[in-house]
C-alpha positions in Angstrom: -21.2 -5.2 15.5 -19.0 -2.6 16.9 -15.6 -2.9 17.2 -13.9 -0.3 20.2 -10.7 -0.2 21.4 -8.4 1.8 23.1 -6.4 3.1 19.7 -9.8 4.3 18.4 -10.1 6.3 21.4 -6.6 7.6 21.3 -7.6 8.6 17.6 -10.7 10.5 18.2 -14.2 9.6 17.1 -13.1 8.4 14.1 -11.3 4.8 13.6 -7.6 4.3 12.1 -8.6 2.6 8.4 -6.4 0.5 6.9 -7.1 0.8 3.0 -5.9 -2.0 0.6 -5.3 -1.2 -2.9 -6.6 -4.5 -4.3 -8.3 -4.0 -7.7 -5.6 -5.6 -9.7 -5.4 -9.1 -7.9 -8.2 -10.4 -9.9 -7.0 -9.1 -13.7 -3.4 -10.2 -12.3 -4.2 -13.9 -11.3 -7.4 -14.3 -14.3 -9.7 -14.2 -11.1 -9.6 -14.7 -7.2 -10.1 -18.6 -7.1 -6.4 -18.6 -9.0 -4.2 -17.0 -6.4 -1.6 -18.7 -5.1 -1.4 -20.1 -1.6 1.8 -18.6 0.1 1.3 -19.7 3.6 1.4 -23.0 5.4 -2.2 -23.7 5.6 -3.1 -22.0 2.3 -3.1 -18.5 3.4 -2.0 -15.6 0.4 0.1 -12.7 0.8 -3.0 -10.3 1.9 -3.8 -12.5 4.9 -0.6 -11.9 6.6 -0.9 -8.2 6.1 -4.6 -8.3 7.3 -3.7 -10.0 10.6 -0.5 -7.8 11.2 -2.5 -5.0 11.0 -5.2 -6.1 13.6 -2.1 -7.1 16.0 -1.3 -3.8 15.4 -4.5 -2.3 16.6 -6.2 -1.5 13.3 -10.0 -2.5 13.8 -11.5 -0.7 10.6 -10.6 -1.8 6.8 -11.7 -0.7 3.2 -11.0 -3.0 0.4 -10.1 -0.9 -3.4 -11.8 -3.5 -6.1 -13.3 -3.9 -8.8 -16.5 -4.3 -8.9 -17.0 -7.4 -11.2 -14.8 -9.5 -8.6 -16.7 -8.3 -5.9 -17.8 -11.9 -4.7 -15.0 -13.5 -5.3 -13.0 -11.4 -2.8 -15.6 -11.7 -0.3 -15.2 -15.1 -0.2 -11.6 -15.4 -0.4 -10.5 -12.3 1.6 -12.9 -10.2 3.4 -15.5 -12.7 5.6 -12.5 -14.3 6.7 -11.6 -10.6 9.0 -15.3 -9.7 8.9 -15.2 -10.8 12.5 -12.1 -8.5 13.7 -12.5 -5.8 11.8 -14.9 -3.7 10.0 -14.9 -4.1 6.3 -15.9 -1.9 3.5 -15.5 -2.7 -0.3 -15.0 0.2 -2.8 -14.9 0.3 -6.7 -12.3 1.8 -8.5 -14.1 2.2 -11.8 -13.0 4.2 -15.0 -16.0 5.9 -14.8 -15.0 8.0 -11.6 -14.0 11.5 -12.8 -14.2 14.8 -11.8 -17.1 16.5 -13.6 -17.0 17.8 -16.8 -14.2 14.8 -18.0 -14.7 11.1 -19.4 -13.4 8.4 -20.4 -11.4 8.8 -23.2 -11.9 6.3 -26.4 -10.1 2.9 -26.0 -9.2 3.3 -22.5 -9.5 0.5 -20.3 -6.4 0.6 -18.0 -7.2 1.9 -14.5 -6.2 5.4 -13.4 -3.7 4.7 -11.5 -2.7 4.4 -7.3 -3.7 7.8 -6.4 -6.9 7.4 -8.3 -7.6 4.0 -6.3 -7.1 6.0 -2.8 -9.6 8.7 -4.0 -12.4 6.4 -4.3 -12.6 5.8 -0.8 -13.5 9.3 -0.1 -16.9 8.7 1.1 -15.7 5.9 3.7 -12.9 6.8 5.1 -13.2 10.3 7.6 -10.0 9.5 10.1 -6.8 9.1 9.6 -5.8 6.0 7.5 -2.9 3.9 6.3 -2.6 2.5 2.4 -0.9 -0.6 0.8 -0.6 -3.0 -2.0 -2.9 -6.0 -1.6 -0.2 -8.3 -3.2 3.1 -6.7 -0.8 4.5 -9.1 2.6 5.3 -5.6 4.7 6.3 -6.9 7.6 4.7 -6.4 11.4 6.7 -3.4 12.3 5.7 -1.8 8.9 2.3 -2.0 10.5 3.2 -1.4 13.9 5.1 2.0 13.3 2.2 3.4 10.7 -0.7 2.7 13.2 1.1 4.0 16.0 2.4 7.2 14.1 -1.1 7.7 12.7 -3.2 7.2 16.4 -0.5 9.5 17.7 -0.8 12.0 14.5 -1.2 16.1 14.9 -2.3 15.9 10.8 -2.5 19.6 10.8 0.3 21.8 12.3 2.5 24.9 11.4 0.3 25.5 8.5 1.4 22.2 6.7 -0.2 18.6 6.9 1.7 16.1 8.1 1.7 12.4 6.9 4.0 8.6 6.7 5.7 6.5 4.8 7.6 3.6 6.2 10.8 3.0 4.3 12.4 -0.2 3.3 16.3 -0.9 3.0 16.7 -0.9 -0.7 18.5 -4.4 -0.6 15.6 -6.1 1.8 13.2 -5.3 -1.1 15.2 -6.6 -4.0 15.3 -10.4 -6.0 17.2 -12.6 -7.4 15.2 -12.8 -10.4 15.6 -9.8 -12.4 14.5 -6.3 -12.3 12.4 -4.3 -9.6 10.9 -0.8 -9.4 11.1 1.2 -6.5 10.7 4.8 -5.4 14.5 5.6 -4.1 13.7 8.1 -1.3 15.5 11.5 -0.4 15.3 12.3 3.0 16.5 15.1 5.4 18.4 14.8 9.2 14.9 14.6 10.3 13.8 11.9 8.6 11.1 13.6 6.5 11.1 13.3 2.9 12.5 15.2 0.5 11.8 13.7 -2.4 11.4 10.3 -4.4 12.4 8.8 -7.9 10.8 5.9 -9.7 13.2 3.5 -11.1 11.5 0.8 -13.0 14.3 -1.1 -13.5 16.6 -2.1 -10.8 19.0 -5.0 -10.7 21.9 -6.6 -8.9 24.9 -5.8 -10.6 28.3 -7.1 -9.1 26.9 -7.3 -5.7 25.7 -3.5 -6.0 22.0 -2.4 -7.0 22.1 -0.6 -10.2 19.5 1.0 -12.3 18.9 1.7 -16.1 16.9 3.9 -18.1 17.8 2.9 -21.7 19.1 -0.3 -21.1 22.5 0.0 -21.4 24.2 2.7 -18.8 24.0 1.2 -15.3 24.1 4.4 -12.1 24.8 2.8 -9.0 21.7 3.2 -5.9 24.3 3.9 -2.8 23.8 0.9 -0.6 21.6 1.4 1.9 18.9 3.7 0.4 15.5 3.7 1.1 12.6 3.1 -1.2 9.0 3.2 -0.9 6.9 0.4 -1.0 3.4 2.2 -1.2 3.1 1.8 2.7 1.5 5.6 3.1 -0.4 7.4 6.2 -2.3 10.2 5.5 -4.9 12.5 7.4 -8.1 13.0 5.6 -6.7 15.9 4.0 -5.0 13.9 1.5 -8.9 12.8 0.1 -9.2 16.6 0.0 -6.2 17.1 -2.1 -6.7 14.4 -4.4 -9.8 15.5 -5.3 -8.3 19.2 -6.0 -5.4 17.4 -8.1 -7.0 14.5 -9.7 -8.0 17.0 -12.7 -4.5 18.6 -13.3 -3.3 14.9 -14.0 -6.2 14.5 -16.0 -5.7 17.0 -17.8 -2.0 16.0 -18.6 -3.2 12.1 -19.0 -5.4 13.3 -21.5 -2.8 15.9 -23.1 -0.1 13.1 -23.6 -0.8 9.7 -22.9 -4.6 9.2 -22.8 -4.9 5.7 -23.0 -2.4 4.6 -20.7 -1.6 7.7 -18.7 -2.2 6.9 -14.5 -2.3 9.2 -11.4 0.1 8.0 -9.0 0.2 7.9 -5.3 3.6 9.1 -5.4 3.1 11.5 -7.8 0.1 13.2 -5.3 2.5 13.5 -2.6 5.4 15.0 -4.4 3.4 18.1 -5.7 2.2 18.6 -1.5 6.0 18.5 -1.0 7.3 20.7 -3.9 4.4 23.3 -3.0 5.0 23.1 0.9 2.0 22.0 1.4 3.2 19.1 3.5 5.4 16.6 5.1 5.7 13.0 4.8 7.8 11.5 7.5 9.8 8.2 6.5 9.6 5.6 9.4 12.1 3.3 8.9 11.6 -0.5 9.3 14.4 -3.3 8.9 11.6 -5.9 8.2 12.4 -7.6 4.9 10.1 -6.9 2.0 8.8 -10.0 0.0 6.5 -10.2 -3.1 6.1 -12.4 -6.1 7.1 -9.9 -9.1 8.2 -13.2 -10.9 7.1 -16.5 -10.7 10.6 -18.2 -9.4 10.0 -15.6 -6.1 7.4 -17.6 -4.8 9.3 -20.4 -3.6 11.4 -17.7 -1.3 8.4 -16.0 0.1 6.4 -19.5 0.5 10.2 -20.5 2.6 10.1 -17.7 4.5 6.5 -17.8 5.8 6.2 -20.8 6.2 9.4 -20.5 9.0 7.8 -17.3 10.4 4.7 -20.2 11.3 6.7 -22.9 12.2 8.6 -20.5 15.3 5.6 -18.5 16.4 6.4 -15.7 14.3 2.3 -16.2 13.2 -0.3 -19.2 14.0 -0.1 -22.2 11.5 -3.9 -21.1 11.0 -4.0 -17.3 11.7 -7.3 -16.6 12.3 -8.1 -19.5 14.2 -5.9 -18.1 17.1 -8.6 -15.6 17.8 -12.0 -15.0 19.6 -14.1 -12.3 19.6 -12.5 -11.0 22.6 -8.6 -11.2 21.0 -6.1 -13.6 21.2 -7.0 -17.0 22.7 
């Protein structure tokens, strides 16, 4: 089947991707057939994502997963938007290294993000978008990364230029503990300057703190904002990783070998520090929702399930569509 539209031919010959960084659902939930049902008629967290993304104009998708759980996500995911959009399924798989390198003994934990992204390099050869499989973004989050990427120049000034949509530090946050985020630096042109991982921020006295060792609390200036692994890249970036991925390795393998990862954010920070390129930060006020703990799930399932009830999305998403768009 093909699938044209007018943003493909804004983009060129090649289709805007959306790639979906889903090889930890299944080690996550102890299998596919165990995710929770977020949505009012049994949808999960991915499904919301997928069909913002085609209202959004993205026709083309690639699916990061392993390969033992291949079926499974079939089932439950992918023939569901098989209709809409074309689907590929990739493997991220240990076994993926540059040449001359392997798998150190007693390693079993994935690579990491950026790692994941690099294995779609032989399916994805237009500009593309990247997020978590288990992250509620939003439909401006989707919105403003397709129509940055149709609209892209990748290569200008002797610098590549990418995305990131940012989220208001306090729309990403819960009432349940701790969160990690990438607390963003950004110039008056709203391009990146720079981002720091905090794994463990909290609300402290009705301000957003975080901790390294547990007992000194720095406050995050109210309104910051963070990355939630919403990226847009050229195919460059599949370029670059390849020309990083064996620095890290070679640190990985230097200091932490057996739990060591390559990280999307990471990648992009060495482009920046080396000039390389520039990632600009498009903003969204759309609240962030995921289930990092188990008592999230009845806020997320509350706010989805409103979104359905006033038209924000179809009680049944998918059933609102033919072949030829909305019905």
């Amino acid at each position: 089947m093909d699938y044209p539209n007018k943003t493909e031919e804004a983009a060129g010959a090649h289709p805007v991707t959306l790639v979906v960084m889903a090889a930890g659902m299944g080690s996550r939930y102890h299998g596919l057939k165990q995710i929770d049902p977020v949505g009012k008629s049994g949808e999960i967290i991915i499904d919301f994502s997928l069909y913002d993304a085609w209202k959004a104009g993205f026709r083309k998708v690639v699916f990061i997963i392993n390969e033992d759980m291949e079926a499974d996500f079939r089932e439950t995911v992918g023939d569901k938007v098989s209709r809409f959009m074309e689907v590929h399924y990739v493997f991220q798989s240990l076994e993926d290294l540059p040449e001359g390198y392997c798998v150190p003994k007693g390693r079993t934990k994935p690579w990491g993000t950026a790692h994941a992204v690099l294995s779609c390099r032989h399916v994805v050869n237009g500009p593309f978008a990247v997020i978590n499989a288990d992250d509620y973004y939003g439909r401006k989050a989707f919105q403003l990364i397709h129509d940055y990427l149709v609209s892209m120049e990748e290569t200008k000034d002797g610098m590549y230029h990418y995305a990131m949509v940012g989220y208001t530090l306090e729309n990403t946050m819960t009432e349940n503990g701790f969160v990690a985020r990438g607390v963003c630096t950004i110039d008056e042109n709203a391009c990146l300057q720079d981002i720091q991982e905090r794994i463990r921020i909290g609300k402290r006295n009705g301000l957003s703190q975080y901790t390294e060792d547990g007992k000194h609390w720095i406050t995050i200036p109210a309104g910051s904002i963070v990355s939630m692994n919403l990226w847009g890249f050229g195919p460059s970036f599949l370029r670059e990783l390849e020309c990083s991925f064996p620095v890290f390795m070679d640190k990985i393998i230097r200091e932490d070998p057996l739990k060591g990862e390559f990280f999307l954010p990471s990648a992009v920070d060495v482009l920046l520090k080396n000039g390389k390129a520039s990632v600009k930060v498009l903003h969204t006020p759309d609240r962030w929702y995921g289930v990092t703990y188990r008592e999230d799930k009845p806020a997320l399932m509350k706010a989805l399930t409103h979104m359905q009830e006033t038209g924000v999305y179809p009680e049944k998403l998918w059933e609102c569509i033919d072949d030829e768009g909305i019905k």
